[in-house]
Every structure is written in structure tokens, then in C-alpha cells.
MARROVEX-386679 format. One record per residue (C-alpha): residue number from 1; residue in three letters; x negated, y negated, z. Coordinates in nm, 2 decimals. Layout:
nr, rest, c1, c2, c3
NUM, ALA, X, Y, Z .
...
***
This chain:
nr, rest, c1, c2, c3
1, UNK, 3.37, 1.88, -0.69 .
2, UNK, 3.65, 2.08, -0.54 .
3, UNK, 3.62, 2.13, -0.17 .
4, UNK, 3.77, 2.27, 0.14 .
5, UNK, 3.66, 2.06, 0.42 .
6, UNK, 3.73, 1.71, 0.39 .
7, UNK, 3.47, 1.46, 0.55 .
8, UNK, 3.62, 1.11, 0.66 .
9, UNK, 3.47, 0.84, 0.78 .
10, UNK, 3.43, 0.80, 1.14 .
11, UNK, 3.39, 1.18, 1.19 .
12, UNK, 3.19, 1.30, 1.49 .
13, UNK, 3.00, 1.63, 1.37 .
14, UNK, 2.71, 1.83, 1.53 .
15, UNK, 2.47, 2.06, 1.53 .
16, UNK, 2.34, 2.41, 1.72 .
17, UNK, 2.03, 2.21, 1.88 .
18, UNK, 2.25, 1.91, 2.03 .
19, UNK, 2.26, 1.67, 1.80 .
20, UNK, 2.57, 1.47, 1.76 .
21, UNK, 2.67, 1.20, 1.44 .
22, UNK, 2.87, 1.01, 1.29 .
23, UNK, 2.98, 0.98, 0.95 .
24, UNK, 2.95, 0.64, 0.83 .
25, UNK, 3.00, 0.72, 0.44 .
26, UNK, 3.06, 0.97, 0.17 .
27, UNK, 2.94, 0.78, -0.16 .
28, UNK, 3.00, 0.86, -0.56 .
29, UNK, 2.70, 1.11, -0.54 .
30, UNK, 2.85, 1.32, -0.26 .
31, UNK, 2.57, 1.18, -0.03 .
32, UNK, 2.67, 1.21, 0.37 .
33, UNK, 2.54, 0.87, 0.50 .
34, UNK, 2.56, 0.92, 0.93 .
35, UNK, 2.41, 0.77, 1.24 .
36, UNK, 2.33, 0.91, 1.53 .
37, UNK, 2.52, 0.92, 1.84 .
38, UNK, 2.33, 1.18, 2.04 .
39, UNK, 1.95, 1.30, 1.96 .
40, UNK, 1.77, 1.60, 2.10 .
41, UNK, 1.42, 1.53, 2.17 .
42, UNK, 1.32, 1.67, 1.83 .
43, UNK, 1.54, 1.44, 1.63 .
44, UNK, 1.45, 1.03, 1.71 .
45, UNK, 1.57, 0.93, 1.38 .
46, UNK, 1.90, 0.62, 1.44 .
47, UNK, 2.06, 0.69, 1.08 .
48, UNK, 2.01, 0.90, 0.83 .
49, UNK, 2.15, 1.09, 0.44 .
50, UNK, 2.21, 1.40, 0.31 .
51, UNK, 2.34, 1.59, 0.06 .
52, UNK, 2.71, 1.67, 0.13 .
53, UNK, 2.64, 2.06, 0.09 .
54, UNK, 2.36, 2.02, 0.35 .
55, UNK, 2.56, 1.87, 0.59 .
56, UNK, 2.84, 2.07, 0.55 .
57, UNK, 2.53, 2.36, 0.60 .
58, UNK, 2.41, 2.18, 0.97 .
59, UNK, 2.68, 2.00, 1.11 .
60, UNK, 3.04, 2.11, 1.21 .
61, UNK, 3.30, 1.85, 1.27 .
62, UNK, 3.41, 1.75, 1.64 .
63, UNK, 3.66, 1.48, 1.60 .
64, UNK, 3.73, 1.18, 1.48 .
65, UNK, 3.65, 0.84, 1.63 .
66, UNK, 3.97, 0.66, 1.40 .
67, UNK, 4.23, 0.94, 1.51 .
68, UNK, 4.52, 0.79, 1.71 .
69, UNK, 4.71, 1.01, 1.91 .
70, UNK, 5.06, 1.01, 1.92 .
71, UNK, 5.23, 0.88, 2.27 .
72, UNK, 5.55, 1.07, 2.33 .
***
């Protein structure tokens, strides 16, 4: 599968209604495997899969918990 947005591990990613997660692992059968780091009120679930499509579908990226920045 060919794609254009990369998901990493340790990628912070949320939704329209508030939600905010973390991506925790992409596995062999492009399954996004995230916790949660921020619920709405609708959403009480602590972890949770989908479909890398479907993810890529709900949740935009927001940084990256691993990045270093560089110190000048």
C-alpha cells in the first residue's frame, strides 16, 4: 500500500469533536492501534484500533511526542 501520509509511532492526532490520541502502533495489517490522551464526553473508551484508512478519515496529526527539537 502506497501512501502519502506517513503515521509514526508516538504521533498525537485528533479529531473535529475534541478528541486527542496517540498512536501506539501501525501493525502488518495496516491496523492504527492508539490510546487516548484526551476524551470528549462521548468518547470514554482508554485504547482503541482501526483501520488505517479510517483513521487517516477522523483524525489529523498534531505532533509528535518522540520529535526532538534542535537547540541552536
Amino acid at each position: 500500500m502506497i501512501r502519502d501520509f506517513q503515521l509514526t509511532i508516538g504521533d498525537i492526532c485528533g479529531d473535529r469533536s475534541g478528541l486527542r490520541v496517540k498512536v501506539e502502533d501501525v501493525d502488518i495489517y495496516d491496523r492504527v492501534h492508539f490510546t487516548v490522551i484526551e476524551r470528549t464526553e462521548e468518547n470514554e473508551d482508554e485504547a482503541g484500533e482501526m483501520s488505517y484508512t479510517a483513521f487517516l478519515h477522523r483524525f489529523t496529526r498534531l505532533g509528535n511526542t518522540s520529535a526532538k527539537g534542535n537547540a541552536a
